[in-house]
N, C-alpha and C positions, 0 to 999 in steps of 0.2 A: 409499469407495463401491464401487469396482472389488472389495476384498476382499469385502465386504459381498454383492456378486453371485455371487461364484464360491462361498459359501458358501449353499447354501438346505438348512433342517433338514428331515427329514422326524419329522415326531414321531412315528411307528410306531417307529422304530429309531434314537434319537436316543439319546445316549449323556451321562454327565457334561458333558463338555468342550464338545458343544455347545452343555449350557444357557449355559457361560461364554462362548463366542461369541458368544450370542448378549444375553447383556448388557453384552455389552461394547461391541458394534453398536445397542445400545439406549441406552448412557450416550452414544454421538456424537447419535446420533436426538434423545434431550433436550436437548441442549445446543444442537444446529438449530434446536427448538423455542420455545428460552428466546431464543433470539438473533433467529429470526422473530415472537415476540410483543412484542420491544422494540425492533424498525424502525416508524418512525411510517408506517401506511398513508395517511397526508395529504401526505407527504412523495415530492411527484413522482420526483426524485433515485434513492428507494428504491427503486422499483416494481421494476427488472430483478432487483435483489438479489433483493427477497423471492421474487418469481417463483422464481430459480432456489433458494431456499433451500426453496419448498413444492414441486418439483419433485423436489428431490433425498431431503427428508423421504417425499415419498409413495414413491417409489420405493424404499428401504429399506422399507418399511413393507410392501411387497409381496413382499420379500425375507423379512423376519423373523418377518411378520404376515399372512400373505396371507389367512387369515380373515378379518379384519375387514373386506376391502372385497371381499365375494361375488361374482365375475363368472359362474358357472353356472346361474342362476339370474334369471328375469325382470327382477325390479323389485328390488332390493338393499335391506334399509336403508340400507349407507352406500356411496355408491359411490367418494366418496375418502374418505382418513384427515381431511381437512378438514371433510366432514359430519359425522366423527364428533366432531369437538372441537364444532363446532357445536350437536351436539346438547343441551350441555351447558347450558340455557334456564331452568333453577331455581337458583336459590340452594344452601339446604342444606337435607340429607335425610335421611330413613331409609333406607339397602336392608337387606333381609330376603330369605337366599335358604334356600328349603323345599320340601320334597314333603308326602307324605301320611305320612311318619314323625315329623319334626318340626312337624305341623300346630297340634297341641294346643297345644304351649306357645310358638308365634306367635301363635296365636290371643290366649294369656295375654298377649303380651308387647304386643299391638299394644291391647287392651282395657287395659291397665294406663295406657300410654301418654296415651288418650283420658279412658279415665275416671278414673283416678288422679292421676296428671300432671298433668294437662289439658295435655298437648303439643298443638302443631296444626303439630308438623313433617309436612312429604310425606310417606309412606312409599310406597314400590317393594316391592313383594315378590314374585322370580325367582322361576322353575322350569324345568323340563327338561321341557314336554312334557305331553300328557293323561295319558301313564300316572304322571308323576309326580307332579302335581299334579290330579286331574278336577276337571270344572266344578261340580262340586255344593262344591268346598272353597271355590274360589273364588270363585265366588258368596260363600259367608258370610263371606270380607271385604269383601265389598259391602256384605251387609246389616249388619256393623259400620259401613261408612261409613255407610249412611244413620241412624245412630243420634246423629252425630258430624255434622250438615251443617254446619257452622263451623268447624270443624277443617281440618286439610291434607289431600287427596285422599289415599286408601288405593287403591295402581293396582297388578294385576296382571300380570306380563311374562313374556312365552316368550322368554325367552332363547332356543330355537332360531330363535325368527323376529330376533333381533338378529343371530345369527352361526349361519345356517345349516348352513356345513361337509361342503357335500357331496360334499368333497373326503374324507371323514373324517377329516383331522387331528386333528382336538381330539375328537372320542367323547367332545361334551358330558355331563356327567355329572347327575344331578339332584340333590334335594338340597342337602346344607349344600356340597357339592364345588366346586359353580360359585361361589364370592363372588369372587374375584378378575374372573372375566367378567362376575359382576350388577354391581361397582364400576365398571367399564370402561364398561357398557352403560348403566346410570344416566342421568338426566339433569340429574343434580345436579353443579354447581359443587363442591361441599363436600359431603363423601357419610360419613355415620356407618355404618359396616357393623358389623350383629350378628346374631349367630347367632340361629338361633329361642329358642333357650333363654335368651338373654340377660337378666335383670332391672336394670331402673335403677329406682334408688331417687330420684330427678330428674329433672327434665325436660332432656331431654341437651343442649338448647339454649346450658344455663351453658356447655359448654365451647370455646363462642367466645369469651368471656372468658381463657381460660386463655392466660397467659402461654409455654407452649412452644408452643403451637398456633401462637400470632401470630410466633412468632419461627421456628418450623423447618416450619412447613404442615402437620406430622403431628403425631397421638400416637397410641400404645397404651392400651390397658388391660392389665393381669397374667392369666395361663391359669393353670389350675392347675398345680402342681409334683407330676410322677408320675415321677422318677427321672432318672438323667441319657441321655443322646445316646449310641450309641455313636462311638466316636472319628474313625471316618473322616465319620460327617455333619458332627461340629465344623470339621473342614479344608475339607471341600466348602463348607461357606456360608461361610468366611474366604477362599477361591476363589474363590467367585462374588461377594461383596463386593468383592474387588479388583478384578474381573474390569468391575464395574456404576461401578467408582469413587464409593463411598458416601462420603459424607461424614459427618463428624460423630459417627466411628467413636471416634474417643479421647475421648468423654465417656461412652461405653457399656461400657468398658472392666471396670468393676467390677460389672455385672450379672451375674445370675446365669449367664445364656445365657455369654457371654465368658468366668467363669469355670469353666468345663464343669462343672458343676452340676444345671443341668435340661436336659430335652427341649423342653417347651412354657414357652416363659416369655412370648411377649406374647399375647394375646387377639386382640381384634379393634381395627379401624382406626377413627380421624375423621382425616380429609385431604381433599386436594385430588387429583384422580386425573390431570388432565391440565391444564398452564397454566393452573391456578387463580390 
């Protein structure tokens, strides 16, 4: 923790080394986490521990993350990292994060979804803002919802109003850029993220059945193959992988990524984003 303090990134001028710091202060952070979700809260004995175990988590959090819980500002969405795991009130979802260049073919993907499909997962679908998103787009995934009243809510989100930043660290971006912060800000338990352009040939629901899902909480999907990496990105992410202490790294070993091959080798996500 002491390291943890004396160390705060500035993301204006952050450099390699500190992203590995900074997941490497992130792999203690989960493991807090994983250790505070398996102390029984019924269990009087526990109460000090946990106490000091979501005291020490939040405070890292303000060290590593100090966006997520906005103190400049009135009314915060989250004002601990506690609210924000809270937040998480649904099951499993769609996030869709877009502006007005990727609108079209969200449009396709969320209409395929309902009418094709017939999914009647959630779906979230982020943006960065009026200029990135205006209300006349988003209006018309409204009036897709009302087309669909039986189906799962189709909800619009300013991700700037989840993570203000008026610090400007993050120079939230709009767009497909933000999905790691739509995943974060979601309010899904189990959160399928796809691009706007994404087509599924299924109702994406099958892949709670899927056997690596239930045994490792993630999968991928394949991105396309446009050439390989060059060679100092290869070392950076086997860096920061050690750095995060990933696990589960020697079954990945023969993918194409590991064997320096391609550039883009996983797609997008279904997971669990926090203490699922």
């Amino acid at each position: 923790m002491d390291a943890a303090s004396q160390f705060r990134p500035n993301a204006k001028g952050a450099k390699d080394l500190d992203i590995g710091h900074i997941a490497l202060h992130t792999a203690v952070m989960n493991d807090l986490l994983r250790t505070y979700e398996q102390m029984s809260s019924s269990v009087r004995e526990m109460e000090d521990e946990r106490t000091a175990i979501q005291e020490i988590v939040e405070s890292l959090q303000q060290v590593l993350y100090p966006w997520i819980t906005e103190t400049k500002i009135e009314s915060p969405e989250y004002s601990t990292f506690f609210d924000l795991i809270g937040s998480y009130d649904q099951g499993v979802g769609i996030v869709i994060s877009t502006g007005r260049g990727g609108f079209r073919w969200a449009v396709h993907q969320v209409v395929t979804l309902r009418a094709v499909l017939n999914s009647t997962l959630p779906i979230e679908i982020f943006y960065g803002g009026d200029d990135d998103l205006p209300e006349r787009y988003r209006d018309f995934f409204q009036f897709i919802q009302s087309l669909f009243p039986d189906s799962g809510a189709i909800t619009t989100i300013d991700i700037r109003r989840k993570f203000p930043d008026s610090h400007g660290t993050l120079g939230l971006p709009g767009g497909w850029a933000m999905r790691p912060y739509a995943t974060l800000a979601s309010s899904f338990k189990t959160v399928i993220l796809a691009d706007a352009d994404t087509i599924f040939l299924r109702d994406p629901q099958i892949l709670l059945d899927e056997p690596a899902f239930n045994e490792y909480g993630s999968i991928f999907w394949h991105d396309r193959i446009l050439g390989t990496a060059p060679e100092d990105a290869y070392i950076w992410v086997d860096e920061l992988l050690h750095f995060a202490k990933a696990k589960g790294l020697e079954k990945l070993q023969e993918q194409a990524w590991f064997q320096r091959k391609v550039y883009h080798e996983m797609e997008r996500y279904w997971g669990r984003p926090i203490l699922g």
